[in-house]
C-alpha positions as CSV (number, residue, x, y, z in Angstrom):
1,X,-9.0,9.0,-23.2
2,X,-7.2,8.6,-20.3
3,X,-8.6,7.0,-16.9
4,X,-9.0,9.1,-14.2
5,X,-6.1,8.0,-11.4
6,X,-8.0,5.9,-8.4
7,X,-5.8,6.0,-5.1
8,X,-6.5,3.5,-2.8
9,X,-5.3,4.5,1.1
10,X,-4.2,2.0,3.3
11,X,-3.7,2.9,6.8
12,X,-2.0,0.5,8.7
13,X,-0.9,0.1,12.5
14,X,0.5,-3.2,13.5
15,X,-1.6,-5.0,11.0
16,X,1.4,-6.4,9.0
17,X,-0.4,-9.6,8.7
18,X,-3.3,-8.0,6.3
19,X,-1.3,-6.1,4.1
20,X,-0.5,-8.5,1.3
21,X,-3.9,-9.6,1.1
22,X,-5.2,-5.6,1.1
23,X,-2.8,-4.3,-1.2
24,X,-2.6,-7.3,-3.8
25,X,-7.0,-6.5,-3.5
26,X,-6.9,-3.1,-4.4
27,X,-4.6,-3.8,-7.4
28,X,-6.4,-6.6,-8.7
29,X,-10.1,-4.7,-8.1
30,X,-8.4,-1.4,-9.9
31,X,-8.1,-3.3,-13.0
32,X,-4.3,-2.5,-14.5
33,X,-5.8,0.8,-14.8
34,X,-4.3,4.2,-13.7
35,X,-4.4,3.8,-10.0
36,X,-2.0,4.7,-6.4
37,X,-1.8,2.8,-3.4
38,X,-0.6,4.5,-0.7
39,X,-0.1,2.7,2.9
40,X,-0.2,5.4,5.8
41,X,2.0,3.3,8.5
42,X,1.5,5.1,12.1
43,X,4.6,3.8,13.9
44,X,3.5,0.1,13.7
45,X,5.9,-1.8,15.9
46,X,5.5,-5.2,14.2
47,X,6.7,-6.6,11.1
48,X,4.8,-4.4,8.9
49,X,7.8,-2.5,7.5
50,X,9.4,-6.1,6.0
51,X,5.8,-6.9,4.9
52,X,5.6,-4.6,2.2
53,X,9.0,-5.1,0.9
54,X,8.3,-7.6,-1.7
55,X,5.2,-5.7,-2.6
56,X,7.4,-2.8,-3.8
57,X,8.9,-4.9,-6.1
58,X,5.3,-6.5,-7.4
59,X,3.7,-2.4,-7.4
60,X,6.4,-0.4,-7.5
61,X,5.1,1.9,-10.4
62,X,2.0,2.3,-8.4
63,X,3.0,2.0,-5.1
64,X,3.9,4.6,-2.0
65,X,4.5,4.2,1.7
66,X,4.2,7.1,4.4
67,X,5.7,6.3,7.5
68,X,4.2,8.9,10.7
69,X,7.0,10.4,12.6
70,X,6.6,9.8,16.2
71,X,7.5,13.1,18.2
């Protein structure tokens, strides 16, 4: 039987010193099972954008990023 998928949502807004620490959480509570982690970024002006760039690499398979457009 498969697992049910589990997405974790991160939203994210300057805070590009917590990421590694939130994301590499979520993966290690979801257990290697069937699971999404999706960071909402809402126009963060710091360094969160080459935060996540190695964590890509490390979740790629299970990883997304959605960046807001600012109008």
């Amino acid at each position: 039987m498969k697992k049910p998928l589990t997405s974790v949502i991160i939203p994210t807004y300057n805070y590009a010193h917590c990421l590694t620490r939130a994301i590499n959480s979520a993966a290690q509570q979801a257990g290697g099972g069937n699971y999404e982690i999706l960071v909402v970024n809402d126009g963060s002006t710091d360094n969160t954008t080459e935060a996540i760039k190695p964590l890509l690499k490390k979740h790629k398979k299970n990883y997304a990023t959605l960046k807001k457009k600012m109008v």
